[in-house]
Structures are given as C-alpha cells and as structure tokens.
C-alpha angles and dihedrals in degrees: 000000000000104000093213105056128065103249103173129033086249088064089042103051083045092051094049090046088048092052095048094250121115096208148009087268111056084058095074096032093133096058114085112250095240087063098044123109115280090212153343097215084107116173126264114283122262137223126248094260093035086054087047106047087054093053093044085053089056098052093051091074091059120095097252096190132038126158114252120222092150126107126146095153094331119087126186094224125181108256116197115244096236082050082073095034091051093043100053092053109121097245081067116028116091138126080213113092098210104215099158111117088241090053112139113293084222096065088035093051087044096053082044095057088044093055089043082062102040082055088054093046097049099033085236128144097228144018138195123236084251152280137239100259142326091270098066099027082067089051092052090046087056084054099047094057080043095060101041100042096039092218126121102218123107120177117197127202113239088222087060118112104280086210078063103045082050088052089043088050099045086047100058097032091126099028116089104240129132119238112200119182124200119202117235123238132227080341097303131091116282104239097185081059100048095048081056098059104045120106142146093270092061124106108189138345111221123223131174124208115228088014124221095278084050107247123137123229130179101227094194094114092040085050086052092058100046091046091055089058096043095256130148126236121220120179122183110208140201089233092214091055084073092082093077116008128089102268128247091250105052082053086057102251112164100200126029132197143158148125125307100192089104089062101086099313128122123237098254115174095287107326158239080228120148128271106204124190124184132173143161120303094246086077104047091121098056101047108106120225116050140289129228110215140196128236143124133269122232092279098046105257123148102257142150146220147170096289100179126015123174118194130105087255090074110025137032106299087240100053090053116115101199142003090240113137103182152349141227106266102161086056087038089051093048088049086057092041085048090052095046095052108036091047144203083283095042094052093058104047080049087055091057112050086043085071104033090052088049089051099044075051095057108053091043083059095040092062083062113112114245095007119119121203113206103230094161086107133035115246151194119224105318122068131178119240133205112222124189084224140053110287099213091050080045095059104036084060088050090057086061082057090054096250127100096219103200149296121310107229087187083079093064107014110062105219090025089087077123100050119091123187111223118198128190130178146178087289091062108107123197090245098054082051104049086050089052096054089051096046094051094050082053095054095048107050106010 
C-alpha cells in the first residue's frame, strides 16, 4: 500500500477533512468545468520495459526519415561522432550554465577556447562566452549600437531573417525606436536605398550574409557609408559559410552576430541551439553577456576567469548592458569541440561541397518544366526557386515522398506563395538529389 495515495473511501473521506474540502470537486473549483478531468479511473501502472516497448511501438508509426532540403536559418550539418561523445562527458553535460567567478578552470578554460574560435572564424577581435540564439544575439547587437551611439534608428536590411526582424520587434515593443526596412534587390541589398536612409540619427544599419533568400553579398561598401555617417555595422553571419566566403570583418563590420547551430549541433525541435556575438576590441565594455579571460594565478600558472560581466548582478544597475542571466555553455562548448575537430582545413572543404552540391541541386531543378531558379545573385548553399504552384502545397505533397522540400517564403513575404527556398549541404548525397528532382517534377505535373 502506497502510503501517499488514498486507497479506500474511508482515507479519502480523512485526506480531504484534513485539507478543509468537503469533496473531489471543490478541489478543482477554479478550474472551469469544461477543462476539468473527465475522470481518476487511470490505468495500472506499467514497468519500465512495459512503458518502453509501448512507446517504441508509437513512434514506429512516425515517418523516421525524411529527407531534409529546408534551412532558413537551420542546417542539418554533419556532426562528428566524437563531437557527441566529448560533449556528454560529466565534466560537460549539464542542463546548469556555471557564471560565478570560481566557477571550474576547466569550463572557463573550455568557453575560452569557444570564443578564441568564434574570433578566427569572424575575423573579429572578441567574443562573448554566448547567447541564447541568433535571434536575440542580434537584438542585443542592435542594442549594443544603441547604447554606445546614443542614437534611436535602426535600419534593417530587407534580406535579414524575418524570424529575427520578428525577435527584434517583440523585443522593443514598449521601447521608442524606428525600425526602417530597405528591399533587396535582385537578391542582394539595395544600396541607392540604403544611402538614402543614412543619417546622423541612425544607429546601425543591419545585413545578413548570405541573406535569407540565400544570396551572398560583400557589404564593404554598404559598411563605408554607414561609417561616414557614424553609424554602426552589424552582420549577421551562416557560420559555416565562413569557410569560404570573404569574413565580416575584412568587409569592415563592427559587430557580428549569427547562429551557431550549425557548429556541431543537431537540428532538435527548435533548440536549445547557441547565439554567438563578437565584435573589436575597442568595444569590449559595451558587449552584453559575459568574457572569459586569460591570466595567471599567484604562483604563475596559465588560468581563467570571468573577466566582464555585464548584468546588473555584478556591476551598478546603471552600467549593465543587458538582463541576460546566462548563456548557453554546454552548446558553446560543442561549437568549440565541432571546430576543433572539424579544422581550418575541414570548414572549408565543408564550405565547398556546401555550394557544389547546391549548385548540382539547382540545374537539376532548373530542367524542371515550369521551375525557375533565381540566379540574379550568387549563393551558398540555399537558392530560391519559382514554382507554377503554391510552395507550401508543394511541399506538403513532397512530405508524402519522404523529402521537406524548403521553406515556404509565402509565410513571410506577402506575393512570394509561389516561391520555395531549397537548401542543400555537405549530407546531401547524389543520390538524395537526384530523388528529390524527380520527385519534384512528380509532384508538379503527375
């Protein structure tokens, strides 16, 4: 007899005394009858295999594999096996983020190692230790400009993740700043636009490389004018894309942010994945999050701490520079383990075949009667594609093929129902490729 549960009338009638009720039901009296439970009489318990086996049997009736062609911010990358078996040692693998300034050398020296990296990559001079996603490590980018140019403009780039101009937006909902957009332009940033906008009231002007309909730009030009006018860059970047393409920094970009799913992390139902934000070392003081530094102890010795950290726990209310309370270090740390691993060398012939399998992808699309490949603008790994129907009924048809086809811009982009966004990377096999244009032609005119 369990000693916590009413098992006869007699116990029950005693429990509900002793709480003050006088029935089941009063117990749930402020929940509106509609939403109540229907009913106690649950099932027997089940063992652990029992329990197991049934849930094994569920997910049987799922579609386990299908073949992924969709980005829009979220890659399936391949992740080295050791990457996972690194990454779930004990030292790592925690749901807890440790901030404390004697928190262990080991983790330090870890998120030390994960911003060194995120410098190489970008070409920046720093890095924080982390943020919670792109999405709000561009927000906190936007402040950042905000904070240290005193000025309440923000023009965004119409090529920039419409998930992240939606984060930006829900973010500031109460504060007084003005948003202005620009259109791109054969895929690519409209410069005349942009010009126009620019004025000594603007913080930052926002770019994103490749941009959302995947085509790659070099904003050095774009990074001269805003300068001239005191404004503030900010480019967020595909991390992977890095491999190959010319870096944020060598196009003059003063803050740089993006998502690092891509870094080692599996695609997971949203998340969690790793926000990462670097900028010049002039700035160091005003990035939000917090730094790992080097030094060394009292005898010598190579050691690290929490060098900067910017919320209102640790420094004058007024001197923080964000509400952020902590970051994500385990996805931080498998970003680090994931560039390690993968290398300099590795990165770029990711890079590479990232961009020679896209473009396999897209003639084999573009022989497809009635499809359209956009080829205004160069690209990485993800193009935009003209279809004669409806993408997202497009792409619903090519689950039942065993393939998700792309992102539908017709959810976002009001007049682009017709307009699918195909990515491909390194995990794409000929083979998948060739079954998906085949496929595709099915599904259009079959």
């Amino acid at each position: 007899m369990n000693p916590y549960i009413a098992n006869t009338p007699r116990e029950s009638s005693e429990l509900l005394k002793a709480i003050g009720v006088e029935n089941i039901d009063a117990l749930f009296v402020d929940i509106k009858s509609e939403h109540r439970p229907k009913s106690f009489d649950l099932p027997e318990g089940l063992s652990e295999y029992e329990v197991v086996s049934h849930i094994t049997s569920l997910s049987l009736k799922n579609n386990i594999y299908v073949v992924p062609f969709i980005g829009g911010g979220y890659y399936d990358h391949y992740i080295p096996a050791a990457v996972s078996a690194l990454i779930s040692r004990g030292e790592f693998y925690t749901a807890y983020t440790p901030y404390q300034p004697e928190c262990a050398q080991g983790t330090l020296q870890a998120l030390f190692e994960y911003q060194s990296s995120m410098c190489a990559l970008t070409g920046m001079d720093v890095s924080n230790a982390s943020m919670y996603d792109g999405g709000s490590a561009l927000y906190e980018a936007m402040m950042m400009a905000i904070r240290m140019t005193g000025r309440s403009k923000i023009i965004i780039d119409g090529g920039v993740s419409p998930i992240y101009r939606k984060i930006i937006k829900t973010y500031t909902h109460h504060l007084s700043y003005e948003f202005q957009e620009t259109p791109v332009v054969h895929g690519q940033s409209s410069r005349e636009e942009i010009n126009r906008l620019l004025d000594t009231n603007t913080a930052a002007i926002i770019l994103q490389n490749p941009n959302f309909f995947g085509a790659v730009d070099d904003f050095t030009d774009i990074n001269e004018m805003a300068h001239q006018k005191g404004v503030m860059a900010i480019v967020s970047v595909y991390p992977i894309s890095l491999g190959l393409l010319k870096t944020p920094a060598s196009m003059g970009a003063d803050i740089v942010c993006g998502e690092g799913q891509s870094l080692g992390l599996p695609l997971n139902f949203g998340g969690p994945y790793l926000g990462f934000l670097c900028t010049r070392k002039k700035y160091i003081r005003k990035m939000p999050g917090r730094i790992v530094g080097e030094t060394v102890d009292s005898l010598g010795r190579r050691s690290f701490v929490n060098t900067l950290q910017a919320r209102e726990q640790h420094i004058r209310r007024e001197k923080a520079t964000s509400n952020i309370c902590t970051n994500v270090s385990m996805c931080a740390i498998q970003a680090a383990i994931f560039m390690a691993m993968v290398g300099k060398s590795g990165l770029r012939q990711m890079a590479h075949l990232n961009v020679a399998k896209a473009e396999y992808a897209k003639g084999l699309l573009s022989k497809i009667k009635g499809v359209e490949v956009k080829k205004s603008a160069p690209t990485f790994n993800e193009f935009t594609v003209h279809l004669p129907k409806d993408a997202s009924v497009v792409i619903e048809n090519m689950m039942d093929k065993g393939f998700a086809a792309g992102f539908a811009l017709g959810r976002y982009y009001k007049g682009l129902e017709r307009y699918l966004l195909v990515a491909v990377t390194e995990k794409r096999t000929k083979d998948e490729i060739d079954r998906f244009a085949k496929a595709m032609d099915e599904v259009l005119w079959s």
